[in-house]
C-alpha positions, 0 to 999 in steps of 0.5 A: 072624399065621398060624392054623394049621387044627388051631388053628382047628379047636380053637377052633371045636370049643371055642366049639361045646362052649361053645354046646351047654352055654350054650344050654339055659339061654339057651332056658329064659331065651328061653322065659320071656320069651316066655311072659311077653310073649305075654299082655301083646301080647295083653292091648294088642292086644285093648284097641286092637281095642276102641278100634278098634271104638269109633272105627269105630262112632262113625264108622258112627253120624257117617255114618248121621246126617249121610246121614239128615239130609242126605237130608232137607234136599231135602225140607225145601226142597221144602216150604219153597218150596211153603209160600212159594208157596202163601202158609203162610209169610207171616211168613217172616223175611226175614233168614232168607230171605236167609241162606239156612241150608238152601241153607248147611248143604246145601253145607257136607254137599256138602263133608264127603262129597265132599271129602278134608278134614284134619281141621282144615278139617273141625272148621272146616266141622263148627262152621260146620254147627253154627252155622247148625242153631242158627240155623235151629232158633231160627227153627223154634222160633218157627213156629207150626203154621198148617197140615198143610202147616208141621207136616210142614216143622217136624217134618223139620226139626227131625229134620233138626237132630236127626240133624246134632246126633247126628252132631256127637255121634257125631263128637266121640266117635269123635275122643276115641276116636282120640286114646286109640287112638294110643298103644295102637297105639304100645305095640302096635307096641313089644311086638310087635317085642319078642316077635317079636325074642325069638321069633327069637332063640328060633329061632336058638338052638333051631336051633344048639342042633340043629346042636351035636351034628352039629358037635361030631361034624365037628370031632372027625372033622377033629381025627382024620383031617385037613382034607384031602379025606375023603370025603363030607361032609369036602371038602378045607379046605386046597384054595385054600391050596395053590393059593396055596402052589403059585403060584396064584391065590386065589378073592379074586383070580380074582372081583376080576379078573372085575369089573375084566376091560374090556369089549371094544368092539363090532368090536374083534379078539379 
């Protein structure tokens, strides 16, 4: 069916009339929803920036303790075998000795910081280390301090034991801290598309709500003077019309042709 363009044109005068009323109230209903989101994506963002907090605190602290500890472990050895040599250790248990705990916990410490892990091989590695620190402290505990020498080994290795075991800690922390993270972020992520979806709907019809008066003005103008060329601002609507009245050929027509027009072969005659 025909639209005729003086139809056309009091339907989009009609529908722009129909913006500039409908639109104030539409911003006001915007407006409130937005006022009414920002304090609650604030109040979600600022408890998941203190979870966040937690979860990289926890994880300074896991990292501190296990360097300290893992530090120690060199010297530990270092005095073990100076005691071994020189005879201080005597009752060394010889089960110990070949359960080599020090040379076990030092290679599972080489894995965790030089080792891209998923977190179930490192919970697997982190209950390993745990077990041989329990073992190794239940030795420490039934040493005696016989000379200088063994004190200062039993004493850096239980600090050793105490600084795994404060990582440990440190480590089941920051795992909690996550796992209430997660769906702070989650709900992070929803209010913030909801308010950013709000503020561009906002946007776009405080910029309609602009342009209302201008277009109002236009179509007015056209109703009065016609959809022919009228000067600056007031081309000629019916130009691509007439073309195809007259017999030629429309815009649509003319790009079709240039996407089907063949390419011409290299070396082919015009």
């Amino acid at each position: 069916m025909r639209v005729e363009p003086r139809e056309l044109a009091e339907k989009l005068l009609k529908r722009r009339i129909m913006l500039k009323d409908n639109l104030p109230g539409v911003i006001r209903n915007l407006e409130a929803e937005e006022e009414s989101l920002s304090p609650k994506v604030d109040r979600i963002r600022k408890a998941f920036d203190g979870a966040n907090s937690k979860v990289a605190s926890f994880k300074e602290e896991r990292g501190r303790c296990q360097r300290e500890a893992g530090a120690l472990i060199p010297e530990v050895k270092d005095i073990r075998e100076s005691l071994i040599n020189s005879g201080g250790m005597i009752i060394l248990d010889p089960e110990w000795k070949k359960k080599k705990l020090l040379e076990q916990i030092e290679e599972i410490e080489d894995k965790i910081q030089t080792t891209a892990l998923d977190h179930k091989s490192e919970r697997k590695l982190l209950e390993k280390r745990r077990a041989l620190i329990s073992e190794n402290d239940k030795w420490v505990k039934d040493r005696k301090d016989s000379n200088p020498e063994m004190s200062i080994y039993l004493a850096k290795n239980r600090k050793m034991s105490e600084l795994f075991k404060k990582a440990d800690k440190a480590h089941s922390k920051m795992i909690e801290a996550v796992s209430k993270a997660q769906p702070m972020y989650k709900k992070l992520s929803e209010s913030t598309g909801e308010l950013r979806e709000v503020k561009s709907q906002l946007d776009r019809a405080r910029e309609l709500l602009s342009q209302s008066d201008k277009a109002i003005q236009y179509w007015e103008k056209r109703l009065e003077v016609g959809f022919g060329d009228n000067g600056p601002g007031f081309r000629d609507l019916l130009k691509a019309r007439n073309t195809v009245e007259n017999g030629g050929r429309s815009s649509f027509a003319k790009k079709k042709s240039k996407k089907t027009k063949p390419r011409k072969i290299a070396g082919e005659e015009e």
